[in-house]
LOMIPA-439883 format. One record per residue: residue in three letters; x, y, z of N, C-alpha, C in turn. Coordinates in steps of 0.2 Angstrom, whole numbers, padded with zeros to 4 digits. Example, Ala and Ser with C-alpha at 12.3 -4.5 7.8 and 13.67 -1.06 7.14 Angstrom:
<rs>
<r 'ALA',<0066,-0028,0039>,<0062,-0022,0039>,<0066,-0016,0039>>
<r 'SER',<0064,-0011,0035>,<0068,-0005,0036>,<0064,0000,0039>>
</rs>
This chain:
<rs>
<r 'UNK',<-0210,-0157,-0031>,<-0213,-0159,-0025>,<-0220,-0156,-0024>>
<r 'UNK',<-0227,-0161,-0024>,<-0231,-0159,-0022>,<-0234,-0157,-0014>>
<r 'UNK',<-0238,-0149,-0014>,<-0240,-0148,-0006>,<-0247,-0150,-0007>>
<r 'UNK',<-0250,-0151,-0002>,<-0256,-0154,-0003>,<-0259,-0148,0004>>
<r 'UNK',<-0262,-0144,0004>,<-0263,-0140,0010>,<-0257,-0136,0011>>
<r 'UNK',<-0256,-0138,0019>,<-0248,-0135,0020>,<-0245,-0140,0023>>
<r 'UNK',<-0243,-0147,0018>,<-0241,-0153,0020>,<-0236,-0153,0013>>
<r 'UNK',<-0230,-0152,0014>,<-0226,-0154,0007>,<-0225,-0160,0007>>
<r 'UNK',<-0224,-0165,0002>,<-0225,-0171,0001>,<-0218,-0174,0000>>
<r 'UNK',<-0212,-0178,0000>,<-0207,-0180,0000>,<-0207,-0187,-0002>>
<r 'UNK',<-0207,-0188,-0007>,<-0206,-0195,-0011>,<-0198,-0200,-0007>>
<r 'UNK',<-0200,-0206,-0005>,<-0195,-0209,-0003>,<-0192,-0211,-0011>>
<r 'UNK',<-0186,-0211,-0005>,<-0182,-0214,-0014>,<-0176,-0220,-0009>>
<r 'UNK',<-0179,-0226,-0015>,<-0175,-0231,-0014>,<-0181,-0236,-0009>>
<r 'UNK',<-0177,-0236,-0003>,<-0182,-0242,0004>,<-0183,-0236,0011>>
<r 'UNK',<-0184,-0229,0007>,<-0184,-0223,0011>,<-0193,-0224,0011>>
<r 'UNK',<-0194,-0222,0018>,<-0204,-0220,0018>,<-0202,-0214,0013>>
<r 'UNK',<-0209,-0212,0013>,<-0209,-0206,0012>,<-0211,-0201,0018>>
<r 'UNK',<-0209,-0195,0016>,<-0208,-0188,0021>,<-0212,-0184,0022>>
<r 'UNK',<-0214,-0182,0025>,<-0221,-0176,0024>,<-0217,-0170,0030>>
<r 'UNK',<-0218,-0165,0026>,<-0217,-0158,0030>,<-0222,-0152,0033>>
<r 'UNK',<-0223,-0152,0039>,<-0228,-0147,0039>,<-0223,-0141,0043>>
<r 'UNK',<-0224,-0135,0039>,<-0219,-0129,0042>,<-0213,-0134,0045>>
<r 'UNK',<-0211,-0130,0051>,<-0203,-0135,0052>,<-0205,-0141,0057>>
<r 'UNK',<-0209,-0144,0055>,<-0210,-0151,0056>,<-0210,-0158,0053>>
<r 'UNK',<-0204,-0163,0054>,<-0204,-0166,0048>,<-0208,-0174,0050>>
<r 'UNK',<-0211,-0176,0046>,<-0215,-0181,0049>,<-0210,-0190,0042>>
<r 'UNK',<-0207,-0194,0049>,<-0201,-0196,0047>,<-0199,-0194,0041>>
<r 'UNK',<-0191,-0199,0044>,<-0184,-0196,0039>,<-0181,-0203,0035>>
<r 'UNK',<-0185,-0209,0035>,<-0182,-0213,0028>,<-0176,-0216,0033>>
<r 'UNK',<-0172,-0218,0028>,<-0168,-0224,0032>,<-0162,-0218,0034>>
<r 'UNK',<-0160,-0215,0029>,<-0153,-0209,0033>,<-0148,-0213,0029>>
<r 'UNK',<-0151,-0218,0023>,<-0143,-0220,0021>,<-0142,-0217,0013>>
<r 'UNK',<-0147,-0211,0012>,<-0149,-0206,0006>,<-0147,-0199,0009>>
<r 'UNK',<-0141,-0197,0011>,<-0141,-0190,0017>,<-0142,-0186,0014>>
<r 'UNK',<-0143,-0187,0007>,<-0140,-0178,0003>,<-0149,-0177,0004>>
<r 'UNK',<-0154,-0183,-0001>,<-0158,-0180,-0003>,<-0164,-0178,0002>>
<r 'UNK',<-0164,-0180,0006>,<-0169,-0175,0011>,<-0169,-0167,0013>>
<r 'UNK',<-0163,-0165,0015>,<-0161,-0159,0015>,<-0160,-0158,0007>>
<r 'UNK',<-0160,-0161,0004>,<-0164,-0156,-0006>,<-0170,-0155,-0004>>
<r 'UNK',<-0174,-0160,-0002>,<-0179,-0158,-0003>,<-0184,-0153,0002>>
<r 'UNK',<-0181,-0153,0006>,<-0182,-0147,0011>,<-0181,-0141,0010>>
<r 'UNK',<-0172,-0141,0006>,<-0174,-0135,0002>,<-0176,-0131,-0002>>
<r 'UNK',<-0179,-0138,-0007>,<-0182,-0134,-0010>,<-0191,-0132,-0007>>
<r 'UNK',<-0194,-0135,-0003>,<-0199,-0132,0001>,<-0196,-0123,0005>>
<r 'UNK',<-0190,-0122,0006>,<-0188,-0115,0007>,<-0186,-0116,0014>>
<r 'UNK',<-0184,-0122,0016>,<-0179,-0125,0022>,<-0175,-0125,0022>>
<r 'UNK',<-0169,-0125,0027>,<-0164,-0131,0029>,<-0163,-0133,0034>>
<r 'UNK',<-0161,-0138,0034>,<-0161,-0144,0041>,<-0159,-0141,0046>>
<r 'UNK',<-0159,-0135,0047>,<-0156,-0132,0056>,<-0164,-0131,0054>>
<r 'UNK',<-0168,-0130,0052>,<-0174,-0126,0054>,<-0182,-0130,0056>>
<r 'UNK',<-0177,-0137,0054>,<-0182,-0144,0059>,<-0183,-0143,0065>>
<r 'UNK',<-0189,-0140,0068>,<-0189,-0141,0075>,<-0190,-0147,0080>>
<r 'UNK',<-0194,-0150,0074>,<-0197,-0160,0076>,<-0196,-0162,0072>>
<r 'UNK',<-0195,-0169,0074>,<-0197,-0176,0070>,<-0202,-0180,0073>>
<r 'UNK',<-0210,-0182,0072>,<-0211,-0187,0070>,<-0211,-0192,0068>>
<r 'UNK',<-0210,-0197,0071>,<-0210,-0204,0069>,<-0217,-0209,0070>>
<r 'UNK',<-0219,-0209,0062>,<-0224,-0213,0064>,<-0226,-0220,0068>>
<r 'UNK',<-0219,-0224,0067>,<-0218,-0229,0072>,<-0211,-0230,0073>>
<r 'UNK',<-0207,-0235,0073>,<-0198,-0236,0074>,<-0197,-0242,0072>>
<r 'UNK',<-0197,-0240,0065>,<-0196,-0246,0060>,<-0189,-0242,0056>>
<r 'UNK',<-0185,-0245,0056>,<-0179,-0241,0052>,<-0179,-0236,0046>>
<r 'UNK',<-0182,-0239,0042>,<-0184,-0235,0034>,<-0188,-0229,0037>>
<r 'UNK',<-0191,-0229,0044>,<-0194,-0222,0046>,<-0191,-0217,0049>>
<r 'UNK',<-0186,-0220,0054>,<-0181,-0216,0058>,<-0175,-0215,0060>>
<r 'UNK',<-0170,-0219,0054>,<-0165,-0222,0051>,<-0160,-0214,0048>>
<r 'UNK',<-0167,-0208,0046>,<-0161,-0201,0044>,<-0165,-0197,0049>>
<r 'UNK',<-0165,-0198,0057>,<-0167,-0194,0062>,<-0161,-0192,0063>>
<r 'UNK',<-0156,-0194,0063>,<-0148,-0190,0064>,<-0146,-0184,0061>>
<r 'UNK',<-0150,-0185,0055>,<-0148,-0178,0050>,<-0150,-0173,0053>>
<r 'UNK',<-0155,-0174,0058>,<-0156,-0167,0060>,<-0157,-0166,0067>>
<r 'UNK',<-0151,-0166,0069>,<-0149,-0166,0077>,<-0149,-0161,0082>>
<r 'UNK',<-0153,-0156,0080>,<-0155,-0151,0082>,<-0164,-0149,0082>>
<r 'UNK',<-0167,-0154,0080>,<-0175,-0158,0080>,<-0176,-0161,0085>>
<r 'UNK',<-0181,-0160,0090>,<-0184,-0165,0094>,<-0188,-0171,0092>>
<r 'UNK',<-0187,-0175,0095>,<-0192,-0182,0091>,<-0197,-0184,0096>>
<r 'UNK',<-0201,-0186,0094>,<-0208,-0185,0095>,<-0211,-0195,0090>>
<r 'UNK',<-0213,-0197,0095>,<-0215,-0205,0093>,<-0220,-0209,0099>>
<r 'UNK',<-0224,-0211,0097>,<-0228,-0215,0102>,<-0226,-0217,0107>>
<r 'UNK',<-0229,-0218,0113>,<-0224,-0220,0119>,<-0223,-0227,0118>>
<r 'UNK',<-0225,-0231,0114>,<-0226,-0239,0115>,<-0219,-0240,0110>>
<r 'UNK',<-0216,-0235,0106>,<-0212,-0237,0103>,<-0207,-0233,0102>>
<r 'UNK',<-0206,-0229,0108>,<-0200,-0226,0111>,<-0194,-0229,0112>>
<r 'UNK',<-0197,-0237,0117>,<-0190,-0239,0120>,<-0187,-0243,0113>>
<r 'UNK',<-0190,-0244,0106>,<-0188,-0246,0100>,<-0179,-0241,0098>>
<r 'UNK',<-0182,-0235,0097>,<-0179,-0230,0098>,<-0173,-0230,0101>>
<r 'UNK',<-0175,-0229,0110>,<-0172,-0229,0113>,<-0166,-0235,0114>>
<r 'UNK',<-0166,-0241,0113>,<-0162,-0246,0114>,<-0155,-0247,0109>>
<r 'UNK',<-0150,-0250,0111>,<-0146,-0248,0106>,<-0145,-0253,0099>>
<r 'UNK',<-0149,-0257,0101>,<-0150,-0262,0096>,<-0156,-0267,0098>>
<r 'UNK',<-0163,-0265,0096>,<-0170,-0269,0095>,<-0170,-0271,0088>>
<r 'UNK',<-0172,-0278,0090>,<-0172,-0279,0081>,<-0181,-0278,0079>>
<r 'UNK',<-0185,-0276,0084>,<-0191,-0272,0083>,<-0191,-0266,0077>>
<r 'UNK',<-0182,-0264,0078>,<-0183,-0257,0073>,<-0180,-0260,0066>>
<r 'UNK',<-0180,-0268,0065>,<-0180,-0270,0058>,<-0174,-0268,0056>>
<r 'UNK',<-0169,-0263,0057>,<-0162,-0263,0056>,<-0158,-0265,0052>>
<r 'UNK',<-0159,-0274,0056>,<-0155,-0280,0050>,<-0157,-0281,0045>>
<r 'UNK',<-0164,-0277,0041>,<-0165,-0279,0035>,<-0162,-0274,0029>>
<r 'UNK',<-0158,-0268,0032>,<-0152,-0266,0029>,<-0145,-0267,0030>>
<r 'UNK',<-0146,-0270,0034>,<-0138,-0272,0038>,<-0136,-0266,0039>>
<r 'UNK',<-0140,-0262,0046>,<-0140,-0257,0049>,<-0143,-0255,0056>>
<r 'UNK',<-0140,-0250,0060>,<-0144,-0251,0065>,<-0145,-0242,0065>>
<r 'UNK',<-0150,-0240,0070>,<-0152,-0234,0071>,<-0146,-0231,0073>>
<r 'UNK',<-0144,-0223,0072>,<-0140,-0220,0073>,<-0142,-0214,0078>>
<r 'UNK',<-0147,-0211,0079>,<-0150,-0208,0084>,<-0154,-0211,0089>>
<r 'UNK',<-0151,-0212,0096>,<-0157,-0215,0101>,<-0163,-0210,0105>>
<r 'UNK',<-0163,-0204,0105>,<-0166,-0200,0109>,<-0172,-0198,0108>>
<r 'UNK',<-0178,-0197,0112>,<-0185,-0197,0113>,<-0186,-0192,0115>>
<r 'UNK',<-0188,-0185,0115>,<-0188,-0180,0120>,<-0196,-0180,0119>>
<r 'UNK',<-0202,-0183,0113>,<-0209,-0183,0118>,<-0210,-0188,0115>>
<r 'UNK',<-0216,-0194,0120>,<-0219,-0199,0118>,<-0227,-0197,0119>>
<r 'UNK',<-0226,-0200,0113>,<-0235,-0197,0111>,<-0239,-0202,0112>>
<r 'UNK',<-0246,-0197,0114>,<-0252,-0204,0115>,<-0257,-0200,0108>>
<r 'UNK',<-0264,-0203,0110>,<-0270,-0204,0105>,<-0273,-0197,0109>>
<r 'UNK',<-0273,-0190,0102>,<-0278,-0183,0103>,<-0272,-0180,0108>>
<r 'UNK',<-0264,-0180,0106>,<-0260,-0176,0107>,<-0261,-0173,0102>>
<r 'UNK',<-0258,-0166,0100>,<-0260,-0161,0092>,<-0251,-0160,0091>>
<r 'UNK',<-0250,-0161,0085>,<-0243,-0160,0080>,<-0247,-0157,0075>>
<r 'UNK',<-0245,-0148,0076>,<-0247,-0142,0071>,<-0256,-0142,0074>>
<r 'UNK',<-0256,-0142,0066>,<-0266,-0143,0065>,<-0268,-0150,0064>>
<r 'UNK',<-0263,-0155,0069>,<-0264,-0163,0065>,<-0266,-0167,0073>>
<r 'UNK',<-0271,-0172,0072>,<-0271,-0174,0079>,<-0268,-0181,0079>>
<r 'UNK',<-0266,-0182,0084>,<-0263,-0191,0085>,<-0269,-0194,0085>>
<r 'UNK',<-0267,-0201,0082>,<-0271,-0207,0080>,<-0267,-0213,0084>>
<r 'UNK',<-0270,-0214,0087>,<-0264,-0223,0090>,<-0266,-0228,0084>>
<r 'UNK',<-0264,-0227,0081>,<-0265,-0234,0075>,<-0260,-0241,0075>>
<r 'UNK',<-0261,-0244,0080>,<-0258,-0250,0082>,<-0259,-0255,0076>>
<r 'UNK',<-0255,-0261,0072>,<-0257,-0265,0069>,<-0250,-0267,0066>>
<r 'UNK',<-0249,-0262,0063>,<-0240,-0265,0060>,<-0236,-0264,0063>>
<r 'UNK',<-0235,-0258,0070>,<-0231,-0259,0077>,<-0236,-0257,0082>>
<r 'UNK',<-0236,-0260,0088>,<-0238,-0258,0093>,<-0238,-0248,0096>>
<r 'UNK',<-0235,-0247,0091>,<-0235,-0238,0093>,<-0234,-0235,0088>>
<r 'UNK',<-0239,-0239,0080>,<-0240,-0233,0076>,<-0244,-0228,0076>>
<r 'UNK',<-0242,-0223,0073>,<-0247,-0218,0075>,<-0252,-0215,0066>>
<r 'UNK',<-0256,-0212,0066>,<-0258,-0209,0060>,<-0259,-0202,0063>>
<r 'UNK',<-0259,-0196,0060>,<-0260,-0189,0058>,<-0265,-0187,0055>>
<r 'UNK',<-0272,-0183,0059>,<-0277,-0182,0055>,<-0280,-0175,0057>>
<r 'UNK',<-0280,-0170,0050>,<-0282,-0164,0052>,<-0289,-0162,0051>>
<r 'UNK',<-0295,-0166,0048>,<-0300,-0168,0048>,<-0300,-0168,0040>>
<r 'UNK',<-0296,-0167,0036>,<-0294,-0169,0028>,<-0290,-0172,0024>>
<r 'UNK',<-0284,-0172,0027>,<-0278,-0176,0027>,<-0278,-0181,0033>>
<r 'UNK',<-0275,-0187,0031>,<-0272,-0191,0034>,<-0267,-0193,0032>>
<r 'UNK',<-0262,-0194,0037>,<-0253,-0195,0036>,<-0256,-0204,0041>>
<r 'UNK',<-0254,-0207,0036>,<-0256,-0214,0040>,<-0249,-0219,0040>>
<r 'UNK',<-0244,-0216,0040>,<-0237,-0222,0041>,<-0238,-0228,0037>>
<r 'UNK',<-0235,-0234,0041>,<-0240,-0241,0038>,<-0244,-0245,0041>>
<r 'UNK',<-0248,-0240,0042>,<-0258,-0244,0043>,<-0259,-0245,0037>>
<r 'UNK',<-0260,-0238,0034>,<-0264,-0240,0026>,<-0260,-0237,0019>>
<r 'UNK',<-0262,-0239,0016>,<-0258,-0238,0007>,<-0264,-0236,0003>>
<r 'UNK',<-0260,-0233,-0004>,<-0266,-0232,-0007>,<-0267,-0238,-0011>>
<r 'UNK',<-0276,-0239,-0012>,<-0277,-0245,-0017>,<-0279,-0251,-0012>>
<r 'UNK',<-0280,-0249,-0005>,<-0282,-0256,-0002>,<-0277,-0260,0003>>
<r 'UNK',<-0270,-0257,0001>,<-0265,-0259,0006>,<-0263,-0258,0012>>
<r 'UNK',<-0260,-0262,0016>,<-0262,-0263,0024>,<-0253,-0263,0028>>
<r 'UNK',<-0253,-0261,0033>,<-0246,-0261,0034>,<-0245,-0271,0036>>
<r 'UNK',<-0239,-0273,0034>,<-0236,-0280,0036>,<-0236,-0280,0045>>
<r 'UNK',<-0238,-0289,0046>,<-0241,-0290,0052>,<-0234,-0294,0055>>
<r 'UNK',<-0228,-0296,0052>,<-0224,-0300,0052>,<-0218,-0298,0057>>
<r 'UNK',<-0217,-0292,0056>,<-0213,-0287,0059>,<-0215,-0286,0066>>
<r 'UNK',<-0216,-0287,0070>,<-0218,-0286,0078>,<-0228,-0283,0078>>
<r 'UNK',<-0231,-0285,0073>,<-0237,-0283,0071>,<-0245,-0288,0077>>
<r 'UNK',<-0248,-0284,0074>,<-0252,-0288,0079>,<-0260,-0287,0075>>
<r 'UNK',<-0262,-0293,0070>,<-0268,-0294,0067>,<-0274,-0289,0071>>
<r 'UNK',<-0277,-0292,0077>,<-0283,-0288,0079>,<-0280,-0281,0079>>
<r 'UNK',<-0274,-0278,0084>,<-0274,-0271,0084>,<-0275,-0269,0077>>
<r 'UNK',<-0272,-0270,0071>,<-0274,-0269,0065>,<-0284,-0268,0062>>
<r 'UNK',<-0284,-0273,0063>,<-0293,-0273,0061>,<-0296,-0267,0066>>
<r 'UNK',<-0294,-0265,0071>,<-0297,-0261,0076>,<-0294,-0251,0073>>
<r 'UNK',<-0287,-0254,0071>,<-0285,-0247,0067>,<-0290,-0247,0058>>
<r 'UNK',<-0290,-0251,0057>,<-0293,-0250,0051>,<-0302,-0246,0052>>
<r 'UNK',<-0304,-0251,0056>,<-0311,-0250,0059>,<-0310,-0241,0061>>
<r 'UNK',<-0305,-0239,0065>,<-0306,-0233,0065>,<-0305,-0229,0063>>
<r 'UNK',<-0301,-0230,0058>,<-0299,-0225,0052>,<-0303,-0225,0047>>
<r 'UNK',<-0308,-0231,0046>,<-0314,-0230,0041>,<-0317,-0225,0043>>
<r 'UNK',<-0320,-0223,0048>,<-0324,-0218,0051>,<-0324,-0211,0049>>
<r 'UNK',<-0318,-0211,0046>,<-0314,-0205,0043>,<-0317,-0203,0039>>
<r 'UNK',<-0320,-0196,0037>,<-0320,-0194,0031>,<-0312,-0189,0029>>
<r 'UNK',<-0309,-0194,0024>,<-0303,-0193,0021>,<-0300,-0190,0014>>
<r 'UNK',<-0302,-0185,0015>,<-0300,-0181,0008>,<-0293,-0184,0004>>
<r 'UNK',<-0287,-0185,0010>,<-0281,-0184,0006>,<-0277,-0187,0009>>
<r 'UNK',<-0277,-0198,0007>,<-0271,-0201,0009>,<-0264,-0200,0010>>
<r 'UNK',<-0259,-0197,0015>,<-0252,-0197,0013>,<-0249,-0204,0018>>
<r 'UNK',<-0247,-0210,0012>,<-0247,-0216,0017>,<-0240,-0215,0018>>
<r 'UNK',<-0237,-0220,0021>,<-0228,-0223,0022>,<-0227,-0221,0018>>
<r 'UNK',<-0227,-0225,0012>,<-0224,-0230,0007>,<-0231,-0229,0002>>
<r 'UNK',<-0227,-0228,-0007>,<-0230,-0228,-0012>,<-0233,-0221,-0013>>
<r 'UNK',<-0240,-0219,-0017>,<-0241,-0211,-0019>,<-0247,-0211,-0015>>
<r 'UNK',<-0246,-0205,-0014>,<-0251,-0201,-0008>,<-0256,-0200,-0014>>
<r 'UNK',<-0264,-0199,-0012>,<-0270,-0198,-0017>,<-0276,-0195,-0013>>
<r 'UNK',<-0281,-0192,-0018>,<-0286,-0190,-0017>,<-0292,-0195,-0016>>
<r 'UNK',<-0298,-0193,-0014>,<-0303,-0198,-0012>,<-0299,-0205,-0007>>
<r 'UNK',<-0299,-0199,-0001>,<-0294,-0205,0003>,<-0298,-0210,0008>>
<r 'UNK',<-0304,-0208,0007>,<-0309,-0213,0011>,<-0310,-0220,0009>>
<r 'UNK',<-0310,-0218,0001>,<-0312,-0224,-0003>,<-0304,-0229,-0002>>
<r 'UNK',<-0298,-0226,-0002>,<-0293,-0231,-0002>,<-0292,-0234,0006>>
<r 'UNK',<-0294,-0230,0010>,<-0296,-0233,0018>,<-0302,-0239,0019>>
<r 'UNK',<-0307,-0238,0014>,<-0313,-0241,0015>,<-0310,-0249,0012>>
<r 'UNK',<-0305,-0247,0008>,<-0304,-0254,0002>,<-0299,-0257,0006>>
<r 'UNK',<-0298,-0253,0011>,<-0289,-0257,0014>,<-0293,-0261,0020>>
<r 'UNK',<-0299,-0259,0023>,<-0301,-0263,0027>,<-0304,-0269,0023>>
<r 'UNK',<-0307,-0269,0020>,<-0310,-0274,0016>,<-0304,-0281,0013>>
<r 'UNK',<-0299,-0275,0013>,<-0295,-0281,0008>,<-0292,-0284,0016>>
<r 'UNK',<-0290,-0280,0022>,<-0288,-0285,0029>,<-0295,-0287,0030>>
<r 'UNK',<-0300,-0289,0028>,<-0305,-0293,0031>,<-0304,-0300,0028>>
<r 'UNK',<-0304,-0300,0021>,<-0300,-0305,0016>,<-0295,-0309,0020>>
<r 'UNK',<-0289,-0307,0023>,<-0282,-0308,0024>,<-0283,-0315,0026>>
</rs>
């Protein structure tokens, strides 16, 4: 498991995002239908899951907030626009039906806006692939959910997404000088400006 700063990296496995850990902050938790391997991977950071004190959710898409249960002694922490995703006991906003599964944890104890601080990390309203994505930026890292991939990739508009909010998240995250992409989904990398600079280009393309 690579740390990158004091960001441990958590590879999704399977249709899991990927994890990122800062001290006992876990920034999403994957679909929850992998229960063991999260908590491995925690402990091998020198964790265990009583010592989560948040969760994170960069937006409330299932594959994000699907193993928020595992840790029911963590506050969760998610954009206020995608709170009541969360909170409902069944939105098909949170994508769900595309495991034949619905969210097992509904509770919000903070909704986050745009230059709230999680650790050394600031909130980003990055709107595009849900209405209440967020991205994570320490002024070298970026934890970008799925706004951006490495190599150019962009989060899906299909899902409750919204095209302009996307170009307007893109446009602002290029502005970033980005050491070190940690995206959703696929492998975190260095020279992270140049894969934000290519994801805008490749959505101007779309």
């Amino acid at each position: 498991m690579e740390k990158i700063k004091n960001v441990f990296c958590i590879e999704g496995l399977g249709s899991d995002s990927n994890c990122y850990l800062i001290d006992d902050i876990l920034v999403d938790t994957g679909t929850g239908l992998n229960k063991d391997y999260l908590p491995q991977k925690i402990q091998e950071a020198g964790l265990k899951t009583d010592d989560i004190t948040m969760i994170v959710n960069t937006h409330a898409h299932y594959d994000h907030v699907g193993g928020n249960y595992i840790f029911p002694n963590a506050k969760v922490a998610i954009h206020e626009k995608d709170a009541p995703i969360i909170r409902a006991e069944s939105d098909p906003m949170s994508v769900g039906f595309f495991f034949g599964k619905s969210i097992q944890r509904h509770d919000v104890d903070i909704k986050l806006k745009e230059n709230d601080k999680i650790a050394n990390f600031e909130v980003i309203h990055t709107p595009g692939h849900s209405h209440g994505g967020i991205s994570l930026w320490d002024g070298e890292i970026l934890i970008s959910g799925d706004t951006i991939f490495a190599n150019g990739g962009f989060g899906r508009l299909d899902i409750g997404g919204d095209s302009e909010e996307m170009a307007n998240s893109l446009e602002k995250l290029s502005k970033l000088d980005v050491k070190y992409l940690l995206p959703g989904h696929g492998p975190w990398t260095n020279n992270g400006k140049r894969h934000v600079e290519l994801a805008k280009q490749m959505f101007q393309g779309y």
